[in-house]
MMTF fields as JSON, N, C-alpha, C and O atoms, coordinates in Angstrom:
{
  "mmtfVersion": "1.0.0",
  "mmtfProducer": "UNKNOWN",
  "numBonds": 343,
  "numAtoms": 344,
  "numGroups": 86,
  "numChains": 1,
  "numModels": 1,
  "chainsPerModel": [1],
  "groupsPerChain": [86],
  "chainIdList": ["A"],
  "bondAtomList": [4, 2, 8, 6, 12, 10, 16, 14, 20, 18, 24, 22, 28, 26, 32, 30, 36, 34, 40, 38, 44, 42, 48, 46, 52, 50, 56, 54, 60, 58, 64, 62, 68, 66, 72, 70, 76, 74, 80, 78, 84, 82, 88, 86, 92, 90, 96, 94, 100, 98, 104, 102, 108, 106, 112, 110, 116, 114, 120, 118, 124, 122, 128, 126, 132, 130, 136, 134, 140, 138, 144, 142, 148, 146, 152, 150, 156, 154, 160, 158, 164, 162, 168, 166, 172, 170, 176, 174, 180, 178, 184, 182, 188, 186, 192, 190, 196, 194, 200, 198, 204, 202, 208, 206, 212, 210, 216, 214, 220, 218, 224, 222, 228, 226, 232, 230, 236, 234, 240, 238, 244, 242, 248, 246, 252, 250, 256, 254, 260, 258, 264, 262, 268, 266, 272, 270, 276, 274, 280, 278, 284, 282, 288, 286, 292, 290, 296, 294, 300, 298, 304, 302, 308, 306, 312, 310, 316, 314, 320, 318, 324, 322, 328, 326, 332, 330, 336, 334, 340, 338],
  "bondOrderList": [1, 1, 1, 1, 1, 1, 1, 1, 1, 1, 1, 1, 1, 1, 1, 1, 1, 1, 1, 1, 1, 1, 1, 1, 1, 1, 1, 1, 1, 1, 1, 1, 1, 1, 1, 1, 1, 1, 1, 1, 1, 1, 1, 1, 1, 1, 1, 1, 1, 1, 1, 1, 1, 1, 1, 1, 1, 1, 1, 1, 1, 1, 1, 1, 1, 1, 1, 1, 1, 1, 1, 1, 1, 1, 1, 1, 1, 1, 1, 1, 1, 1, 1, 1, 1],
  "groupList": [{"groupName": "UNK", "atomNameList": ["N", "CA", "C", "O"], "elementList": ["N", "C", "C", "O"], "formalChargeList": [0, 0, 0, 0], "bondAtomList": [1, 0, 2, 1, 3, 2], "bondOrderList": [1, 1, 2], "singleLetterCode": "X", "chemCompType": "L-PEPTIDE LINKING"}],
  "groupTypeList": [0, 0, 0, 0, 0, 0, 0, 0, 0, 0, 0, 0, 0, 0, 0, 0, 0, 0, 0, 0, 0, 0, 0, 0, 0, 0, 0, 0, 0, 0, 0, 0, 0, 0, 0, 0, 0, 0, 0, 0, 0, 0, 0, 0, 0, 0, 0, 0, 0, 0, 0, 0, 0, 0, 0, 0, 0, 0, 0, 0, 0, 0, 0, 0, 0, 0, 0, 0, 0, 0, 0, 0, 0, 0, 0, 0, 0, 0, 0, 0, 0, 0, 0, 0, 0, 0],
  "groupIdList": [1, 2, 3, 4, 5, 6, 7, 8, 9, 10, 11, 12, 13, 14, 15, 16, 17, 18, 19, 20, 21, 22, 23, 24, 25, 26, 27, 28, 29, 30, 31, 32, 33, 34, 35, 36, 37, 38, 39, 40, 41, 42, 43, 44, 45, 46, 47, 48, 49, 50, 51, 52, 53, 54, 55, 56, 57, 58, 59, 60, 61, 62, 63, 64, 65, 66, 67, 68, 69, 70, 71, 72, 73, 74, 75, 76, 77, 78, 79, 80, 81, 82, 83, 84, 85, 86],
  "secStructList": [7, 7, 5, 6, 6, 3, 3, 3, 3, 3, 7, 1, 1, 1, 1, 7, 3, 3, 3, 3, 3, 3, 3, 3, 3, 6, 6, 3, 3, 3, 3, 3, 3, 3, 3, 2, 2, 2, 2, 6, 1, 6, 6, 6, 6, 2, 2, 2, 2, 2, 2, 2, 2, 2, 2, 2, 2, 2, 2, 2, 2, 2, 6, 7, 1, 7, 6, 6, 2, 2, 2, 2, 2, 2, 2, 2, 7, 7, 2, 2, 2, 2, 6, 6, 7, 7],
  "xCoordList": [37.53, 38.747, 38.516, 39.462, 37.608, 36.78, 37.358, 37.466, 37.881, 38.945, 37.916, 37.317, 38.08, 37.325, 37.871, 39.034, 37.428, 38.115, 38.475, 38.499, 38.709, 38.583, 37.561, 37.217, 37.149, 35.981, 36.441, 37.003, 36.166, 35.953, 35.007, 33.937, 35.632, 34.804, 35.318, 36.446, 34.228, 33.85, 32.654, 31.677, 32.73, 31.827, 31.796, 32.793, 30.768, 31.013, 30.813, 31.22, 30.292, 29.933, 31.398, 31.451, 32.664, 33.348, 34.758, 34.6, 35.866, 37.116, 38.032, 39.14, 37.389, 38.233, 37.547, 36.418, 38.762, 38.634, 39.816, 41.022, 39.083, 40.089, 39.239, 38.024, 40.678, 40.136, 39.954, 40.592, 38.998, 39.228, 39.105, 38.152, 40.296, 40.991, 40.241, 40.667, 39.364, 38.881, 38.719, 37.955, 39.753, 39.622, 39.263, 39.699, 38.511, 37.992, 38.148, 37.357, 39.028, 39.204, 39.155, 39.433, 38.745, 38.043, 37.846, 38.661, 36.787, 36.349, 36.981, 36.695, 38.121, 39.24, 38.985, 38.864, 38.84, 38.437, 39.574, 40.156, 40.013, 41.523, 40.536, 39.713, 41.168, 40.465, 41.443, 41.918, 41.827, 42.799, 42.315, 41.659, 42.695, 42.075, 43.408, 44.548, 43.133, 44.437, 43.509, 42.494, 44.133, 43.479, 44.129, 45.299, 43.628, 44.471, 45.043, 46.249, 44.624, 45.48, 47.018, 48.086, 47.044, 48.416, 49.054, 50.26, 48.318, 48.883, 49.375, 50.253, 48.787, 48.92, 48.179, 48.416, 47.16, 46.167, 45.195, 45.338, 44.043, 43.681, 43.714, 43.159, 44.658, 45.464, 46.413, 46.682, 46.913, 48.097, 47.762, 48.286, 46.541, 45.767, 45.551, 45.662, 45.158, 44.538, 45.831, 45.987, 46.566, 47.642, 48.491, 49.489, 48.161, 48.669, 47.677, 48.234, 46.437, 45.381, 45.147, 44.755, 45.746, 45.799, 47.037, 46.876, 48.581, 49.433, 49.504, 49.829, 49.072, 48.737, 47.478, 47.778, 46.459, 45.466, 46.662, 46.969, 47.259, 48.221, 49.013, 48.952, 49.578, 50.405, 50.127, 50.54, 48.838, 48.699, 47.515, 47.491, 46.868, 46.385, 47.286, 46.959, 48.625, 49.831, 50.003, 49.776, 50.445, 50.404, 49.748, 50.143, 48.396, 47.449, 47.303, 46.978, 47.704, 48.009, 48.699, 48.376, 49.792, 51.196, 51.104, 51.638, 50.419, 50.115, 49.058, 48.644, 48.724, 47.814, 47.647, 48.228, 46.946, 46.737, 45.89, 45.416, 45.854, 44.676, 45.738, 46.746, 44.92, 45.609, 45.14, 44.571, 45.231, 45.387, 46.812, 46.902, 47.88, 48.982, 49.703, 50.644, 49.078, 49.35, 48.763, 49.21, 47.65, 46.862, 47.393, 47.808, 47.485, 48.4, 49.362, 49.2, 50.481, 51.549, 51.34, 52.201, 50.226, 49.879, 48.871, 48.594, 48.3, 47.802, 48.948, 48.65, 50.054, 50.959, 51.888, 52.28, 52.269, 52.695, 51.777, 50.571, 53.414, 53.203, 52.921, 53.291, 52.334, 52.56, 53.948, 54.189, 54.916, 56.171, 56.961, 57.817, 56.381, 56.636, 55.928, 56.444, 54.48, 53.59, 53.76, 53.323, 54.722, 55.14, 56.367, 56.727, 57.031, 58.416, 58.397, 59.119, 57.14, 56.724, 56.493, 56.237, 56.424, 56.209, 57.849, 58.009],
  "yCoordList": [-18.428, -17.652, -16.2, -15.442, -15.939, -14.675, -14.291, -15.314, -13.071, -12.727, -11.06, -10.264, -11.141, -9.644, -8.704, -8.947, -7.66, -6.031, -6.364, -5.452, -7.635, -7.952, -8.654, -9.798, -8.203, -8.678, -9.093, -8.261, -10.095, -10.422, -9.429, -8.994, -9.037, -8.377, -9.211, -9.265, -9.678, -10.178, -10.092, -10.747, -8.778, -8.59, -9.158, -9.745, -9.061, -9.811, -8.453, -8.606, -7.495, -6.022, -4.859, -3.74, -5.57, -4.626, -5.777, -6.71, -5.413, -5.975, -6.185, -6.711, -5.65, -5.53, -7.046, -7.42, -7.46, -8.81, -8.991, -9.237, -8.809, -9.133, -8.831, -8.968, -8.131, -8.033, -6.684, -6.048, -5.525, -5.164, -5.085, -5.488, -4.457, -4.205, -2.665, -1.631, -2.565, -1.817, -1.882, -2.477, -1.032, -0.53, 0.857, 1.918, 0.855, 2.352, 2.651, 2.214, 3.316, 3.847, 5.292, 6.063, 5.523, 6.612, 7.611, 8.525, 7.518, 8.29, 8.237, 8.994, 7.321, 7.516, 6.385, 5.483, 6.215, 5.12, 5.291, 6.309, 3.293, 3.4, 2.042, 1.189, 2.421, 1.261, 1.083, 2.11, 0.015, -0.538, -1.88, -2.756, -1.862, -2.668, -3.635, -3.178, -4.833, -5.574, -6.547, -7.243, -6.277, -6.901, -7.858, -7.634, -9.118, -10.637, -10.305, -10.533, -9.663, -9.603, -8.748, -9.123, -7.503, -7.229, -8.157, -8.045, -9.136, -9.975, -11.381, -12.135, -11.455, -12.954, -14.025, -15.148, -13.714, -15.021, -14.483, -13.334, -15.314, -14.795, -15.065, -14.634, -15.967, -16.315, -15.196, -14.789, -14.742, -13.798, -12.48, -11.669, -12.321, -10.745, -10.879, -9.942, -12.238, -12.249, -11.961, -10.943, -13.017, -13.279, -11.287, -10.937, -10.86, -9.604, -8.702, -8.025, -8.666, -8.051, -8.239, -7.63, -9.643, -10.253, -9.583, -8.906, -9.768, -8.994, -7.61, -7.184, -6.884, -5.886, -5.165, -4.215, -5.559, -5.716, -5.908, -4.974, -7.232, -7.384, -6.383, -6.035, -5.947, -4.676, -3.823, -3.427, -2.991, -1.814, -2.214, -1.306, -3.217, -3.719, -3.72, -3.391, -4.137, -4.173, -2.816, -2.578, -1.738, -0.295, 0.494, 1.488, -0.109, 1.022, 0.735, 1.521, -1.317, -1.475, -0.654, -0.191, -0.722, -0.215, 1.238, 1.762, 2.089, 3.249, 4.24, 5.087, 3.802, 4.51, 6.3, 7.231, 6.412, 7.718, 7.493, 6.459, 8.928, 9.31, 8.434, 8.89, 7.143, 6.54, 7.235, 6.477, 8.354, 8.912, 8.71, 8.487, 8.76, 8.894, 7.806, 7.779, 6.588, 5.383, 4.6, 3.68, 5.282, 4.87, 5.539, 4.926, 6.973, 7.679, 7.001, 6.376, 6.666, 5.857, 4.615, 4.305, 3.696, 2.796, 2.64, 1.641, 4.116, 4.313, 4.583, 4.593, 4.79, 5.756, 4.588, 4.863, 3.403, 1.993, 1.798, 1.934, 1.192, 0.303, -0.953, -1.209, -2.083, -3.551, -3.811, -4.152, -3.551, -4.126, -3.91, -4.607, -2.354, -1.969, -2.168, -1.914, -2.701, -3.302, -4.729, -5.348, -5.064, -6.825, -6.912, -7.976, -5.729, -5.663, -5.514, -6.16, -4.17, -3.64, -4.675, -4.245, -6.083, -6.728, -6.742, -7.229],
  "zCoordList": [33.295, 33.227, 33.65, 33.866, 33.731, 34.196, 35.431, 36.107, 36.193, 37.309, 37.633, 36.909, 38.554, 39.489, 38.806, 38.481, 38.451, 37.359, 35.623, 34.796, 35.31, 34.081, 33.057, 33.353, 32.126, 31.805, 29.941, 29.228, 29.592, 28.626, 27.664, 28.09, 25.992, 25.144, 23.485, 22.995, 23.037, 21.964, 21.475, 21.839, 20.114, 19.307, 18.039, 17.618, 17.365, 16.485, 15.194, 14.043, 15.56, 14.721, 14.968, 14.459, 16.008, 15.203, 15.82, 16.607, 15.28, 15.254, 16.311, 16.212, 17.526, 18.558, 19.683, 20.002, 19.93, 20.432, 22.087, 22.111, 22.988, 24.023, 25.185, 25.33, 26.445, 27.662, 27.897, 27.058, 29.148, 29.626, 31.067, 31.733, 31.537, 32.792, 33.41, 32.896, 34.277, 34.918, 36.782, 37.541, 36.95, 38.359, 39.204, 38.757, 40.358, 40.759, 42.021, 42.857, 42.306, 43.915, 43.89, 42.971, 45.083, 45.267, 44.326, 44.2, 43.618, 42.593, 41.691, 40.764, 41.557, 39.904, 39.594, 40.423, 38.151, 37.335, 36.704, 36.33, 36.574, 35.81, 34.558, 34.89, 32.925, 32.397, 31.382, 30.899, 30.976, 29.855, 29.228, 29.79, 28.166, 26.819, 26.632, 26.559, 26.576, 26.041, 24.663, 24.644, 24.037, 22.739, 22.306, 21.992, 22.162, 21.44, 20.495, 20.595, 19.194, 18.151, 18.799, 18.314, 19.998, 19.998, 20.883, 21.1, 21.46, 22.463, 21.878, 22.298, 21.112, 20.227, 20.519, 20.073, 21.351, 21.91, 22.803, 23.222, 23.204, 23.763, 25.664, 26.674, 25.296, 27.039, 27.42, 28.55, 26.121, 26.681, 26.904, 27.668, 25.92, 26.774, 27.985, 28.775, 28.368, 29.662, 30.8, 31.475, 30.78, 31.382, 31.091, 31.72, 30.618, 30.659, 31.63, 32.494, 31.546, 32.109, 33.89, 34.885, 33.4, 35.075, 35.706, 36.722, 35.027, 35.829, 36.3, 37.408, 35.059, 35.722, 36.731, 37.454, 36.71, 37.884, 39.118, 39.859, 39.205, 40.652, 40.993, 42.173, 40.45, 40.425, 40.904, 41.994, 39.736, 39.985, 41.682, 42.512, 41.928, 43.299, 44.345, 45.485, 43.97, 44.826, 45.303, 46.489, 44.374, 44.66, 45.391, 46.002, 45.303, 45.997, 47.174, 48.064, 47.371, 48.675, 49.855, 50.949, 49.064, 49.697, 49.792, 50.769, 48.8, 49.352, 49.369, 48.578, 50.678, 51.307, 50.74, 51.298, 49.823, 49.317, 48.009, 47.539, 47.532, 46.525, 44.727, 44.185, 44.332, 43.542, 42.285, 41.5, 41.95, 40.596, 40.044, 38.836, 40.747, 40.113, 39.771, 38.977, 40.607, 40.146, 38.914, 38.229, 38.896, 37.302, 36.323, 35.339, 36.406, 35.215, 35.109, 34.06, 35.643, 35.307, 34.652, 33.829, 34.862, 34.079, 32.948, 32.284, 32.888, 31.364, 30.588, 29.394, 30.781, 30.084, 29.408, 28.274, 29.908, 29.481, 28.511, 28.31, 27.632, 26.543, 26.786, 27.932, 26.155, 26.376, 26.999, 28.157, 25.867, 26.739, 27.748, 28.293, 28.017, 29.27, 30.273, 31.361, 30.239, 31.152, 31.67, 32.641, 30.446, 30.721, 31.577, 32.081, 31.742, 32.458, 33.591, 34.351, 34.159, 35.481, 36.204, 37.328, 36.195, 37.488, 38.245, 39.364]
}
C-alpha cells in the first residue's frame, strides 16, 4: 500500500499512528501527518494522504513556478477542507 512521498509511521513508544505525506521541490519541503485515529482507519488516512499528494502534484504541474505558495495553502487545510479540495 506503500505510494512514492507517503510513508507509513507506527510506533509502538508513542501514540501517533498513521501516514506521512512529504513532498520537495525546489528547495521547499512540504510535510503533513494524517493520523488514523482523526481519519477513522487506517485506509482512510491513506486514501486522504494519497488525494492530496495528486493535487497538490496536479498544481505544481500546472504551474510552472516557485511552489512555496502552493504548499502554504495546503499546510493551512483542515481534514475537511483537504477532503473537499479535489
Amino acid at each position: 500500500m506503500t505510494q512514492r512521498n507517503i510513508t507509513r509511521y507506527t510506533y509502538e513508544t508513542t501514540s501517533f499512528q498513521g501516514w506521512r505525506l512529504s513532498i520537495c521541490r525546489k528547495w521547499n519541503q512540504f510535510t503533513r501527518y494524517f493520523s488514523d485515529k482523526q481519519y477513522g482507519s487506517e485506509q482512510a488516512a491513506f486514501q486522504a494522504a494519497l488525494s492530496m499528494r495528486e493535487q497538490i502534484l496536479a498544481e505544481l504541474k500546472a504551474a510552472d513556478k516557485d511552489p512555496r505558495a502552493i504548499f502554504e495553502r495546503y499546510k493551512n487545510l483542515s481534514p475537511a477542507e483537504s477532503a473537499s479540495a479535489a
